[in-house]
N, C-alpha and C positions, 0 to 999 in steps of 0.2 A: 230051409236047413242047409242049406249048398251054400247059401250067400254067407250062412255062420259058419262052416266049418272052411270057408275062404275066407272070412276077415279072421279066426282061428289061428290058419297059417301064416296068414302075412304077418300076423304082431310074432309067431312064432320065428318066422323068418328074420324079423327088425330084431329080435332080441337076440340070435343066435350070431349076426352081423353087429352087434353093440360091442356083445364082448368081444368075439375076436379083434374087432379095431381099438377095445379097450387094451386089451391085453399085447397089441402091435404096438400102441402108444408108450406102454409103462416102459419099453426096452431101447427106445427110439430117443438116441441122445446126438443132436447136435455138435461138431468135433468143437473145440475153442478156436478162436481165432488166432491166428500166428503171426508175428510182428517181432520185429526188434526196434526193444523200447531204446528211448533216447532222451534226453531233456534240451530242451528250447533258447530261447533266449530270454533273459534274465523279464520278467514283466510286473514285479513289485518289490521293493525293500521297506525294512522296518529296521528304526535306530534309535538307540537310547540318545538323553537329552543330558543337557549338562557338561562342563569339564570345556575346553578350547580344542589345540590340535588342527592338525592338517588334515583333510581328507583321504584313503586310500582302501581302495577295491582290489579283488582278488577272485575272481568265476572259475568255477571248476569247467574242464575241458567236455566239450561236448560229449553226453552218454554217462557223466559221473552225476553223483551227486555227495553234497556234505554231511561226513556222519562221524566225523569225530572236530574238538578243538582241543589245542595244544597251548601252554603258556606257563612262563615264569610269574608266581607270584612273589612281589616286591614292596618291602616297607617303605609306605607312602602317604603324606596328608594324613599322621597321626595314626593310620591304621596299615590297610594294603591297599596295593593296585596290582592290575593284569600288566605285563610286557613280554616283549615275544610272541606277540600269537602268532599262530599259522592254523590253520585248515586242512585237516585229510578229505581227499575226496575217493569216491570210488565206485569203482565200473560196474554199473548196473546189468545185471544178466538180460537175456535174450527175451524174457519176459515180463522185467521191469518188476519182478515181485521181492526182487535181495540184490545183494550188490554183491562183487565177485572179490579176490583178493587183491587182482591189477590195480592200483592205489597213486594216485596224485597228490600233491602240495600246494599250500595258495598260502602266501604270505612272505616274510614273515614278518611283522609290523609292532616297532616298537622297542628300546634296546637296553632297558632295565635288566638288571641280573638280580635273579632269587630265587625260588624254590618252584621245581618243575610241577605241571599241574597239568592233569588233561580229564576226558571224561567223551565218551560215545554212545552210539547209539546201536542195540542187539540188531543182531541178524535179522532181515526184513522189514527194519522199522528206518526212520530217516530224520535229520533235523526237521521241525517246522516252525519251531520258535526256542526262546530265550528267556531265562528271568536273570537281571542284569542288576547283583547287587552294586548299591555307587558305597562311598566315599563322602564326609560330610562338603567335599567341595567338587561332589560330582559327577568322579572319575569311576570309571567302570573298576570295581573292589572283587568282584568274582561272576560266576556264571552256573547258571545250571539250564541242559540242553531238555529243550522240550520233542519227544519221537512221538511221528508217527506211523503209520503203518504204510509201507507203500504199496500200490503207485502213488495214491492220494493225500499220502498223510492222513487218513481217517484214525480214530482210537487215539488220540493223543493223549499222551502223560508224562508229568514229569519227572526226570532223573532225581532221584533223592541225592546222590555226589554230587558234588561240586568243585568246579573250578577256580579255586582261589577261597578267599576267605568269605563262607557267603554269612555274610552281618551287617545288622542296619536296613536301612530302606531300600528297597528294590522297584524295578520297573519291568513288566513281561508284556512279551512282542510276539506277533504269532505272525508269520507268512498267510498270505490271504488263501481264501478258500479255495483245496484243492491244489494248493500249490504248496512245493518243497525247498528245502534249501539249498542251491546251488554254488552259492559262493560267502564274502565275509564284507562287510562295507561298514569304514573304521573311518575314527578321529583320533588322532594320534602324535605324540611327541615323542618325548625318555618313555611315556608310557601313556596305558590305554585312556583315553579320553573320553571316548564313547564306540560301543561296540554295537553292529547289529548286522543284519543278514541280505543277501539276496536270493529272492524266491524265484520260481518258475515252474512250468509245469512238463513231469515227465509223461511224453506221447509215445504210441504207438503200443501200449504194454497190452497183454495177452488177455482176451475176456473170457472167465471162464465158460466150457462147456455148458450145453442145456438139455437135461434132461425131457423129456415131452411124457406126460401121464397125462388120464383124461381130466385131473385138476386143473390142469396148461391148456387144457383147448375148449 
C-alpha cells in the first residue's frame, strides 16, 4: 500500500512539474535577431535576347536595392521601344524587411525622346524579375516588374502596369533564387536593345522572434 500511494505521488508530482514547464514555455519568446541588412555584391544577371547595342550596367550603392524603373516610350520599328531608362534604388531599413525614402539613380541609358513611363514596386516588396515585351525586330518595346517580398523575394507577382507599350511577344526573367534586384544590365543604342537585371542577395536582415510552446520542444 506504501509502494502505491508513493508511485501515486510521484506521477502526481511529474504531472504538477509538466504543467508548470508547459505553461513557463507558452510565455517563453526568443528576442529576434538584430542586424543591419545590407546587399552584396552583384552574384547573377538575367537579359533579354535580341535587338544589337552596346553594353552598359548600372548597381545600386551598397544597402539599396532596385524598386522602381523609369523610361521614355518611343515610336520605333513600326511599333515602340524603351529609351531613357534609369533605375531607382533605395535604402533598405535596419531590418531589411522595406526600403526607406533615402533613394538613388542608376542610369540613365539610351537617348530616344517620347512619352515618360515608369512603374515600381509597394512598400516591402522588391524587383526580382521582368517580362520584357520586344519589338518584331527584337528591341525591348516595354516592361512589366516582377516583386517580391523582401528580404528574399519570396511571394512573387506580377505588376499588371506597364512600362511602355506591353504588345506582342514577350520574354520573363527572374533573378536566381533568393536573390533581388540590385542594379540594370542593358544593350543599348538611340534606344533599348535588350534590357535585364542584376541580382544579389540582401544579408544580415532581421529573423523573426521565436515563440517556445510545448509544440516547439
Amino acid at each position: 500500500m506504501i509502494a502505491s500511494l508513493f508511485r501515486r505521488n510521484l506521477g502526481l508530482r511529474s504531472l504538477i512539474l509538466a504543467s508548470l514547464l508547459a505553461g513557463f514555455l507558452s510565455w517563453i519568446q526568443i528576442p529576434s535577431a538584430s542586424a543591419d541588412a545590407s546587399t552584396g555584391a552583384v552574384t547573377n544577371t538575367v537579359k533579354s535576347t535580341g535587338g544589337g547595342g552596346s553594353p552598359a550596367t548600372g548597381t545600386c550603392p551598397t544597402g539599396y536595392i532596385l524598386m522602381q524603373v523609369n523610361a521614355q516610350s518611343v515610336a520605333w520599328d513600326s511599333s515602340y521601344s524603351l529609351a531613357q531608362i534609369y533605375g531607382t534604388c533605395r535604402l533598405l531599413n535596419s531590418a531589411g524587411s522595406d526600403y526607406q525614402e533615402t533613394s538613388s539613380t542608376i542610369g540613365t541609358w539610351g537617348s530616344g525622346t517620347g512619352s515618360a513611363t515608369s512603374d515600381s514596386c509597394a512598400a516591402t516588396k522588391v524587383i526580382v524579375g521582368v517580362r520584357v515585351y520586344k519589338t518584331v525586330g527584337g528591341y525591348a518595346r516595354a516592361l512589366k516588374l516582377l516583386c517580391g517580398s523582401l528580404p528574399n523575394g519570396a511571394s512573387s507577382a506580377l505588376n499588371a502596369a506597364a512600362i511602355g507599350d506591353a504588345n506582342g511577344s514577350y520574354q520573363d526573367l527572374q533573378c536566381a533564387s533568393n536573390t533581388v534586384a540590385i542594379g540594370i544590365d542593358v544593350h543599348v543604342g538611340l534606344i533599348m536593345d535588350k534590357f535585364g537585371l542584376r541580382c544579389g542577395f540582401v544579408t544580415g536582415a532581421t529573423q523573426p522572434a521565436l515563440t517556445l510552446s510545448p509544440s516547439t520542444v
